[in-house]
Biopython code that builds the backbone (N, CA, C, O; Angstrom):
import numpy as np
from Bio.PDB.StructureBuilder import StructureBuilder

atoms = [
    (1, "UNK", "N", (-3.521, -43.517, 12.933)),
    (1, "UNK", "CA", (-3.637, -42.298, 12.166)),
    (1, "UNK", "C", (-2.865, -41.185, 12.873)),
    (1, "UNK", "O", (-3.290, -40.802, 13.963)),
    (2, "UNK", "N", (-1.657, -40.577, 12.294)),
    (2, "UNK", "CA", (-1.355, -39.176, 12.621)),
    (2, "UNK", "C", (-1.954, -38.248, 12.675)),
    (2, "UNK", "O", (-2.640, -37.784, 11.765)),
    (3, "UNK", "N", (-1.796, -37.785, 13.806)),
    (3, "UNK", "CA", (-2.305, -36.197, 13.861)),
    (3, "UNK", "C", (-1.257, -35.063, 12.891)),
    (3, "UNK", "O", (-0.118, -35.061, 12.424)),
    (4, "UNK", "N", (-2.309, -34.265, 12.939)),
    (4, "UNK", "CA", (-1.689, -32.591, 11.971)),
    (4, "UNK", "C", (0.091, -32.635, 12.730)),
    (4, "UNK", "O", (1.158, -32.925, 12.190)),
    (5, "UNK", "N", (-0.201, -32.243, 14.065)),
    (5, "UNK", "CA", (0.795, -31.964, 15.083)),
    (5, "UNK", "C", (2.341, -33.323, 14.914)),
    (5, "UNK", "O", (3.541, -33.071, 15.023)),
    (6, "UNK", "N", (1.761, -34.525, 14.664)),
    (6, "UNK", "CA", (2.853, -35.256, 14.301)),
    (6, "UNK", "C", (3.203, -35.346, 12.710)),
    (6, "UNK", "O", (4.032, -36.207, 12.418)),
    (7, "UNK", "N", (2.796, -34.744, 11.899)),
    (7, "UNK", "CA", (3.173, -34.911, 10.523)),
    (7, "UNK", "C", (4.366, -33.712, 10.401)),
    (7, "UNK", "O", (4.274, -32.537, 10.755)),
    (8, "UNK", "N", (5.408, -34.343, 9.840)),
    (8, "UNK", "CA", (6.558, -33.342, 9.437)),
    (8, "UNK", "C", (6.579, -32.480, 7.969)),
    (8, "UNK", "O", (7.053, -32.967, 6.943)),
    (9, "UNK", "N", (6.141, -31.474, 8.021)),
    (9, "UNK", "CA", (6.337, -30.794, 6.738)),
    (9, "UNK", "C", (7.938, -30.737, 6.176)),
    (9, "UNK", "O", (8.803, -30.675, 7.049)),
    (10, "UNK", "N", (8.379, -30.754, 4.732)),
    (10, "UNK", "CA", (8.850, -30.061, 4.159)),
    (10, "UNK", "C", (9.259, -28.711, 3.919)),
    (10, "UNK", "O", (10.305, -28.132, 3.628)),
    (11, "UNK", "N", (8.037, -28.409, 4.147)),
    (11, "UNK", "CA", (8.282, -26.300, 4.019)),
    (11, "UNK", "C", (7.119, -26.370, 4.700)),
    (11, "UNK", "O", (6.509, -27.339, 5.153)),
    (12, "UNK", "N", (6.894, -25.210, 4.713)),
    (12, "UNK", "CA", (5.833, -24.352, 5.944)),
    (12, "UNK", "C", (4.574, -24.648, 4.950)),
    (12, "UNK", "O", (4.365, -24.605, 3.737)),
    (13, "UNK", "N", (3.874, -24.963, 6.098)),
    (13, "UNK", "CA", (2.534, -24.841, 5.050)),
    (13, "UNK", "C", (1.603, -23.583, 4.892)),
    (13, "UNK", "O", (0.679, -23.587, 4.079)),
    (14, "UNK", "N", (1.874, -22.530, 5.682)),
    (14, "UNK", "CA", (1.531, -21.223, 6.073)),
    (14, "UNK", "C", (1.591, -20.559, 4.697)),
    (14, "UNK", "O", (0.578, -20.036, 4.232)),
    (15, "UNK", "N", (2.927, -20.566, 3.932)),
    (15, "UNK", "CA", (3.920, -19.932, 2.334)),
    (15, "UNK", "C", (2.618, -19.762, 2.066)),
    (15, "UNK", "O", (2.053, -19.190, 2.998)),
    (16, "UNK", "N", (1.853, -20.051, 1.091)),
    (16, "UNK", "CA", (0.890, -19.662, 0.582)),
    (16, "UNK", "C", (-0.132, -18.358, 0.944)),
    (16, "UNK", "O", (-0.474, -17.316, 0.386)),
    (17, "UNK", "N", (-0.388, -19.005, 2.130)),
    (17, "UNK", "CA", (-1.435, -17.991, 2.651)),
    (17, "UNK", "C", (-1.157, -16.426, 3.020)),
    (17, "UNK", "O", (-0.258, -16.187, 3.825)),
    (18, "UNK", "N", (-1.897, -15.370, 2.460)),
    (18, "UNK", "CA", (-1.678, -14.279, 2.261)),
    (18, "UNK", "C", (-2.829, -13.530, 3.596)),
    (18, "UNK", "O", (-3.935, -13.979, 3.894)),
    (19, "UNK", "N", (-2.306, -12.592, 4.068)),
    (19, "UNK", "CA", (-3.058, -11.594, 5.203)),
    (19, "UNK", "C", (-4.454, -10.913, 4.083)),
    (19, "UNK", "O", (-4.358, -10.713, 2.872)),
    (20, "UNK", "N", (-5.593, -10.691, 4.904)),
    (20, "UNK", "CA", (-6.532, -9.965, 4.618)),
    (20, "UNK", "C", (-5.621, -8.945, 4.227)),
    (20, "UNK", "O", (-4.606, -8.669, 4.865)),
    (21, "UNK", "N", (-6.125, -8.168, 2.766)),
    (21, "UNK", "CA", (-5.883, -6.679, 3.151)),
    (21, "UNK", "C", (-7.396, -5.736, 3.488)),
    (21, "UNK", "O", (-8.603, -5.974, 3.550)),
    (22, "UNK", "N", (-6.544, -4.631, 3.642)),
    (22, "UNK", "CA", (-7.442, -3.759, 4.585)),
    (22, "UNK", "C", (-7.113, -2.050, 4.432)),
    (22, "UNK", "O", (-6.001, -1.525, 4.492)),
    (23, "UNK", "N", (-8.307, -1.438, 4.241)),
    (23, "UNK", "CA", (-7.926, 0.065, 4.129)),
    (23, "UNK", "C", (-7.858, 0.594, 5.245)),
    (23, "UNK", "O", (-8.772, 0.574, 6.069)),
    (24, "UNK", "N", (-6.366, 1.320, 5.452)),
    (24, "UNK", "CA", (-5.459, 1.742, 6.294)),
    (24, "UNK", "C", (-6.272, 3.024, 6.968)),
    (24, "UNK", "O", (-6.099, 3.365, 8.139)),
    (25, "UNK", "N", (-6.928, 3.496, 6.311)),
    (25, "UNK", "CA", (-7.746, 4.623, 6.056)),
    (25, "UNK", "C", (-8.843, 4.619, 7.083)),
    (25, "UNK", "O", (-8.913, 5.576, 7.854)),
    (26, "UNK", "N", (-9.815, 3.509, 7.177)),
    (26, "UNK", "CA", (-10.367, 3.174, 7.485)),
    (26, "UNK", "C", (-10.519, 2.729, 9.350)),
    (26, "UNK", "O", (-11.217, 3.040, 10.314)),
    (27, "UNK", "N", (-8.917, 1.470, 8.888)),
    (27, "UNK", "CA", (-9.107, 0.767, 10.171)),
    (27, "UNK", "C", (-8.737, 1.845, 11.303)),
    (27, "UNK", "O", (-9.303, 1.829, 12.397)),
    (28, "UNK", "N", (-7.564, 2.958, 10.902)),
    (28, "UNK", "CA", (-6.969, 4.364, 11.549)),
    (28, "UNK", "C", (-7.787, 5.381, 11.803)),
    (28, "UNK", "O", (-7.445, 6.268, 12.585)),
    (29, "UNK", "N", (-8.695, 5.388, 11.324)),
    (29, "UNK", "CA", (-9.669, 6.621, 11.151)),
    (29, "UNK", "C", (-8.964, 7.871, 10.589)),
    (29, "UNK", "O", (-9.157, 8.995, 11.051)),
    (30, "UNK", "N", (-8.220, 7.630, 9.665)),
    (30, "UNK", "CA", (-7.680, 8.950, 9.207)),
    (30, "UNK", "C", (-8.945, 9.223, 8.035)),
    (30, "UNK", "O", (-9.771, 8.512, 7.462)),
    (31, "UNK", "N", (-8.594, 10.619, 8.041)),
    (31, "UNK", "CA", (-10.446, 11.340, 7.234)),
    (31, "UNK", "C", (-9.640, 12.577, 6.375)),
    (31, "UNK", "O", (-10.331, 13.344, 5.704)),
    (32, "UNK", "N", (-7.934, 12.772, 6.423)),
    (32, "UNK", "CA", (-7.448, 13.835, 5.983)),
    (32, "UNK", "C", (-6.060, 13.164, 5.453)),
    (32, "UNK", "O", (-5.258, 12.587, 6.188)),
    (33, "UNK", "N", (-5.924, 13.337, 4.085)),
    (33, "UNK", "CA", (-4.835, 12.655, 3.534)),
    (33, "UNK", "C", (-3.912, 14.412, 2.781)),
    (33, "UNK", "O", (-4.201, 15.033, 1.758)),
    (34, "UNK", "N", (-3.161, 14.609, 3.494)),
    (34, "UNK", "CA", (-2.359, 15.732, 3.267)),
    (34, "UNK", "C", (-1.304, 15.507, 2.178)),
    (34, "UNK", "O", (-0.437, 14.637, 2.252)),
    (35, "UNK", "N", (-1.435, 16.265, 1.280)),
    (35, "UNK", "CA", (-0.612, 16.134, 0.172)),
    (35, "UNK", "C", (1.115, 16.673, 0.308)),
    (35, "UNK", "O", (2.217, 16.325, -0.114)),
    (36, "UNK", "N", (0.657, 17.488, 0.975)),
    (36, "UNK", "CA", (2.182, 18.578, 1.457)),
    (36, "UNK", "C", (3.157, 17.006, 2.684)),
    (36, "UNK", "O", (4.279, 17.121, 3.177)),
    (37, "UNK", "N", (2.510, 16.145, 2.779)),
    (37, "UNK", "CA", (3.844, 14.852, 3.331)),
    (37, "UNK", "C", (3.987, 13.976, 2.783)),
    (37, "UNK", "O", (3.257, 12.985, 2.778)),
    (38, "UNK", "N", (5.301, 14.208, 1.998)),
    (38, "UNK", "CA", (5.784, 13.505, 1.543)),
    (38, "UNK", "C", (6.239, 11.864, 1.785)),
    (38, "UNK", "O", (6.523, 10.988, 0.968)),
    (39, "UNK", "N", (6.190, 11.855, 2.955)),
    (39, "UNK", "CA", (6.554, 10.671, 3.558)),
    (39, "UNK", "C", (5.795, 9.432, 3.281)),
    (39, "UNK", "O", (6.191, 8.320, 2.930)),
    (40, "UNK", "N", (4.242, 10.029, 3.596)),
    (40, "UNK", "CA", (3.320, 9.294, 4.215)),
    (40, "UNK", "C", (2.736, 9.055, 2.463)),
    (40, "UNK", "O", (1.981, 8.118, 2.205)),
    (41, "UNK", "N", (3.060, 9.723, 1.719)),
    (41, "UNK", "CA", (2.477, 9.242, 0.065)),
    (41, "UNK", "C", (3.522, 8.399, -0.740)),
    (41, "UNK", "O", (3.165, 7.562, -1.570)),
    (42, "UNK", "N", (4.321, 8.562, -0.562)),
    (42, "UNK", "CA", (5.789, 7.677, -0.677)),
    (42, "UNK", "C", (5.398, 5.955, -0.268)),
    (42, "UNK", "O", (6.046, 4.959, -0.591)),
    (43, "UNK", "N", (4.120, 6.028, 0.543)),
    (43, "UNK", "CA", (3.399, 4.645, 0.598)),
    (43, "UNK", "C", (2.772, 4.095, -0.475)),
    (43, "UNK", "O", (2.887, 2.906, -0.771)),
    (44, "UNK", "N", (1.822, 5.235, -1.348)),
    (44, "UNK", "CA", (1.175, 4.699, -1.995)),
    (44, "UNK", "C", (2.024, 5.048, -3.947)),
    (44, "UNK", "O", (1.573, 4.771, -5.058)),
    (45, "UNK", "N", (2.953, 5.535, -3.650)),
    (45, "UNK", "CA", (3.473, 5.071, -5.608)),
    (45, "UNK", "C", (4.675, 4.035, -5.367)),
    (45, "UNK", "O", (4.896, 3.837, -4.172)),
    (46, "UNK", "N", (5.454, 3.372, -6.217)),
    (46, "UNK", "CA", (6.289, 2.581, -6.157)),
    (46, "UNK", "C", (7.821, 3.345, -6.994)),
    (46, "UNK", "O", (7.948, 4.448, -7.525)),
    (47, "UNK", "N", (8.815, 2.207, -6.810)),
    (47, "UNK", "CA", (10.087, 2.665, -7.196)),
    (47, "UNK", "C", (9.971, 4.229, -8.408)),
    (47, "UNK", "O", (10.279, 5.392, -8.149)),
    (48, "UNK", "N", (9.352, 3.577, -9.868)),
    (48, "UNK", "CA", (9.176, 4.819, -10.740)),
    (48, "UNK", "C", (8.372, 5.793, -10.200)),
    (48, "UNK", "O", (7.931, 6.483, -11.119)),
    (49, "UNK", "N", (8.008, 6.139, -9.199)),
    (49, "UNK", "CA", (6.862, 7.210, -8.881)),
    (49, "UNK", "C", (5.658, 7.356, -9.735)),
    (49, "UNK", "O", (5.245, 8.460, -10.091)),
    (50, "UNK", "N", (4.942, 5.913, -10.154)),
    (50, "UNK", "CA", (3.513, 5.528, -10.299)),
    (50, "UNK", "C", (2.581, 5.326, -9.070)),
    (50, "UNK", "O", (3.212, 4.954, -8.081)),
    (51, "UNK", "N", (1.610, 5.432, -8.927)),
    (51, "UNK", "CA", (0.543, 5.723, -8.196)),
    (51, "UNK", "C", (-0.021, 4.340, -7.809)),
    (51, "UNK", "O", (-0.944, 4.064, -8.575)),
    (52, "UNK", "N", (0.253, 3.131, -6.672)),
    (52, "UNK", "CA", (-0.039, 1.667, -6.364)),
    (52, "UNK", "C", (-1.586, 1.586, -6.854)),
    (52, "UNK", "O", (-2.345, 2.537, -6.669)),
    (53, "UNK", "N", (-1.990, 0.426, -7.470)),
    (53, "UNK", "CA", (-3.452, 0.420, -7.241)),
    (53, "UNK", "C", (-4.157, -0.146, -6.164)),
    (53, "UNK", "O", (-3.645, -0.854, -5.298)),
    (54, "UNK", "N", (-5.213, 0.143, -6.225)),
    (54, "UNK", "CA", (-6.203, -0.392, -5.120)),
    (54, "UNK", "C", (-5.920, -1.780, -4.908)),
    (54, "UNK", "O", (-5.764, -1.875, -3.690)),
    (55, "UNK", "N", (-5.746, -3.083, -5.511)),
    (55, "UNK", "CA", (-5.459, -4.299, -5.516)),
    (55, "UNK", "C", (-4.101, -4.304, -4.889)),
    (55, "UNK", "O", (-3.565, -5.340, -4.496)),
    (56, "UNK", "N", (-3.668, -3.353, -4.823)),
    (56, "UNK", "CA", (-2.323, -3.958, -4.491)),
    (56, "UNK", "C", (-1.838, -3.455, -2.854)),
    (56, "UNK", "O", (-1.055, -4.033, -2.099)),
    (57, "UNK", "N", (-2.812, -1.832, -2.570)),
    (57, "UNK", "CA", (-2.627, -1.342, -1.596)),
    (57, "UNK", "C", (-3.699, -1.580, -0.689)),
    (57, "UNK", "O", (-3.756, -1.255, 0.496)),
    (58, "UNK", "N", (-4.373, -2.063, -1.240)),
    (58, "UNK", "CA", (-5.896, -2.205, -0.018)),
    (58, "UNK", "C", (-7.059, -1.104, 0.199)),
    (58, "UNK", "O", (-8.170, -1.029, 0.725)),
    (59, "UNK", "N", (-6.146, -0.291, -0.519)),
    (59, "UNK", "CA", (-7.376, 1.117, 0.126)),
    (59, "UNK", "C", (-8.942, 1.242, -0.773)),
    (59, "UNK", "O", (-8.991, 1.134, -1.998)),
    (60, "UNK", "N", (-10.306, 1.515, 0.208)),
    (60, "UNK", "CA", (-11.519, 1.681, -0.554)),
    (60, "UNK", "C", (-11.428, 2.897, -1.638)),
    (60, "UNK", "O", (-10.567, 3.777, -1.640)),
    (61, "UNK", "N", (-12.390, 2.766, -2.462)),
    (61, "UNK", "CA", (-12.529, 3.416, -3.278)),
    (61, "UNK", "C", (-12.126, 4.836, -3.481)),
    (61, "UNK", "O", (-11.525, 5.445, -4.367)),
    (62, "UNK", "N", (-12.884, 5.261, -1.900)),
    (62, "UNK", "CA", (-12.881, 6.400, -1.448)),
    (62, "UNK", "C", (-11.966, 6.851, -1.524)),
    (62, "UNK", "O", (-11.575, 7.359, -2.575)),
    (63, "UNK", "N", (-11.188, 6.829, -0.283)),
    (63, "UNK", "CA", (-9.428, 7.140, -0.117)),
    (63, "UNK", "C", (-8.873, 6.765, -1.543)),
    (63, "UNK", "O", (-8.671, 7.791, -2.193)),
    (64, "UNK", "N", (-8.525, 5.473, -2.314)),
    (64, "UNK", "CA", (-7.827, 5.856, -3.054)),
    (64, "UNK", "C", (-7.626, 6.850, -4.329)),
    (64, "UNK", "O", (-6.617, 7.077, -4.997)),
    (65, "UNK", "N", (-9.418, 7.541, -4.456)),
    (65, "UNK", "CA", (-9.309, 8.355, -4.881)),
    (65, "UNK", "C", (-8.309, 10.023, -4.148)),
    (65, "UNK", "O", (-7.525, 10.889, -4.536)),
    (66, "UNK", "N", (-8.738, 9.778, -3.439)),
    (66, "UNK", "CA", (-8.052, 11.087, -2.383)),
    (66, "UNK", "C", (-6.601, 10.848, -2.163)),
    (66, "UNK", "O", (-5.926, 11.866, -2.008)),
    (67, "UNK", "N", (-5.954, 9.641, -2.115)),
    (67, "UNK", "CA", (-4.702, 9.596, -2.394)),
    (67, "UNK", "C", (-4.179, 10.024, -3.952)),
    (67, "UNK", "O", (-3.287, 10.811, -4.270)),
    (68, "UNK", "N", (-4.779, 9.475, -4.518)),
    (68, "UNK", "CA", (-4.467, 9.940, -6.237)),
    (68, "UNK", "C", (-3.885, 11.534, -6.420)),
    (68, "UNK", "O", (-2.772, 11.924, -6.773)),
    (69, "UNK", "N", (-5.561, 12.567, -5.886)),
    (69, "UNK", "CA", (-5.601, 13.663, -6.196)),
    (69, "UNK", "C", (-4.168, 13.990, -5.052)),
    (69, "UNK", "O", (-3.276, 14.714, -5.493)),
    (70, "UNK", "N", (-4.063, 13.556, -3.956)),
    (70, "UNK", "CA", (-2.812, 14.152, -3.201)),
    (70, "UNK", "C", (-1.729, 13.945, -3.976)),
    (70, "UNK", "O", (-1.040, 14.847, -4.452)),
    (71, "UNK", "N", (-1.491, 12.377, -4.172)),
    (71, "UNK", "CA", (-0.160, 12.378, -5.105)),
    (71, "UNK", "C", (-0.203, 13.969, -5.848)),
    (71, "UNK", "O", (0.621, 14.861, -5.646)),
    (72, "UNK", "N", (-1.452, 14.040, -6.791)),
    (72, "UNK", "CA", (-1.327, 14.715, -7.877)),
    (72, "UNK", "C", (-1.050, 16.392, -7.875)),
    (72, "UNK", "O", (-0.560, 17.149, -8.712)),
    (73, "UNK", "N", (-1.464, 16.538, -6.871)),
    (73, "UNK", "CA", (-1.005, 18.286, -5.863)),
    (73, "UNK", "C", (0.256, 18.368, -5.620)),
    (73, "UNK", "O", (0.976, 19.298, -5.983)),
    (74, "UNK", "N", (0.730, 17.028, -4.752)),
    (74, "UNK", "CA", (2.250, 16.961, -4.786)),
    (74, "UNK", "C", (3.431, 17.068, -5.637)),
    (74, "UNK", "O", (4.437, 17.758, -5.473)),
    (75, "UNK", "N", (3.104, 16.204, -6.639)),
    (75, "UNK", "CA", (3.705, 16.526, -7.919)),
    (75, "UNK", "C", (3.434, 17.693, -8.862)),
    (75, "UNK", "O", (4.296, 17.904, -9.716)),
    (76, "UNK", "N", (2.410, 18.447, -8.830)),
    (76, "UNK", "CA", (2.503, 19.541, -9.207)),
    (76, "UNK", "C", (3.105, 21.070, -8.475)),
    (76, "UNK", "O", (3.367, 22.192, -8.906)),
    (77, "UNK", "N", (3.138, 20.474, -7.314)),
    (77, "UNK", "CA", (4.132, 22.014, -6.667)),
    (77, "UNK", "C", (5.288, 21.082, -6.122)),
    (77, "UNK", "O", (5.706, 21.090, -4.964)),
    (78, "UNK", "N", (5.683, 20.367, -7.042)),
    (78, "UNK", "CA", (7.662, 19.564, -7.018)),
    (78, "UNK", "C", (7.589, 19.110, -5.645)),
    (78, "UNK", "O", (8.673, 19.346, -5.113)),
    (79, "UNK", "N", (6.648, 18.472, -4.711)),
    (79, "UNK", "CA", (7.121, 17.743, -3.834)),
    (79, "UNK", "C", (7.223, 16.319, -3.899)),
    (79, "UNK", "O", (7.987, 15.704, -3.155)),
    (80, "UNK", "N", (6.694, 15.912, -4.516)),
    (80, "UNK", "CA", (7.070, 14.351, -5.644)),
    (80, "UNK", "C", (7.458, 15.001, -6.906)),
    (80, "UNK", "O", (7.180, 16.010, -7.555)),
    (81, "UNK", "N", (8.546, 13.538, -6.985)),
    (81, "UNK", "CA", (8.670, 13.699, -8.570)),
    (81, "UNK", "C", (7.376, 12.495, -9.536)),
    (81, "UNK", "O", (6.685, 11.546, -9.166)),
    (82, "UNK", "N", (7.613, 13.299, -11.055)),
    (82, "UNK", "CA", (6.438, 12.383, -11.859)),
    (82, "UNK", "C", (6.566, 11.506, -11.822)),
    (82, "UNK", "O", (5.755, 10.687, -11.390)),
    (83, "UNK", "N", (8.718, 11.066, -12.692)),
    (83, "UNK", "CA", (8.824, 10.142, -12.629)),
    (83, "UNK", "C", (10.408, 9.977, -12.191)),
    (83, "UNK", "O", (11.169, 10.943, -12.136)),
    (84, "UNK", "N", (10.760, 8.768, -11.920)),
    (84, "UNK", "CA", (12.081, 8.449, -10.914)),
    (84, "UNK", "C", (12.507, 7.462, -11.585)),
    (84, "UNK", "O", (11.925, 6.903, -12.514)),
    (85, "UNK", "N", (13.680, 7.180, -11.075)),
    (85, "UNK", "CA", (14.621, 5.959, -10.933)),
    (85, "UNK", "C", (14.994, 5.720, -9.253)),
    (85, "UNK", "O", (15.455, 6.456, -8.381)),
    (86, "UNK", "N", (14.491, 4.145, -9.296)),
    (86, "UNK", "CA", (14.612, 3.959, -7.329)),
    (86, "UNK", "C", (14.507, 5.323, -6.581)),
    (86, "UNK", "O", (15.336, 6.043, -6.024)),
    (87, "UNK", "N", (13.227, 5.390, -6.776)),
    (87, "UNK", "CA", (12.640, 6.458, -5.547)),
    (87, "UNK", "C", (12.702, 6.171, -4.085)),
    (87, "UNK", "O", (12.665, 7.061, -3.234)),
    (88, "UNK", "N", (12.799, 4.891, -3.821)),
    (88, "UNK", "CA", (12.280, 4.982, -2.915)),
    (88, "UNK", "C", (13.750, 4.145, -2.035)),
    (88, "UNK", "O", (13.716, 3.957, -0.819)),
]
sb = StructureBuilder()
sb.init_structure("model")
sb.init_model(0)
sb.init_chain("A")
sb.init_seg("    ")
for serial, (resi, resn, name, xyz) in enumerate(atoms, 1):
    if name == "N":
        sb.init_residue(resn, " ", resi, " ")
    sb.init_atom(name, np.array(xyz, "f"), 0.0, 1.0, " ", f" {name:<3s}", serial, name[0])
structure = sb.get_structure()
């Protein structure tokens, strides 16, 4: 009988398997999500300047509410745009 260690894969058998996600928020202890940086919200919308969801970004409930309302400050005094072409 072969062991794991002598069997030759084809492709990786790893491909599949996906990392825990995890709120960034959380594991950092950040407690203040500033709307006025642009940078750091530029994480959470994608190419059109839509707003990532929770499934996709990891963040609890909490925060991603508080990211939302930041996006949404931002874009109202023009430091995001609503909407884009390759924003990012």
């Amino acid at each position: 009988m072969a062991s794991r260690d002598d069997i030759k894969f084809l492709s990786n058998p790893n491909i599949g398997s996906q990392r825990k996600k995890y709120c960034r928020f959380k594991k950092f202890g950040i407690r203040h999500i500033d709307y006025r940086d642009p940078d750091f919200l530029l994480q959470f919308i994608n190419e059109q300047g839509k707003i990532l969801p929770r499934r996709i970004t990891g963040n609890s409930l909490k925060y991603q509410k508080k990211v939302a309302v930041a996006v949404k400050r931002a874009r109202h005094l023009a430091i995001l745009p609503y909407v884009a072409d390759l924003l990012k």
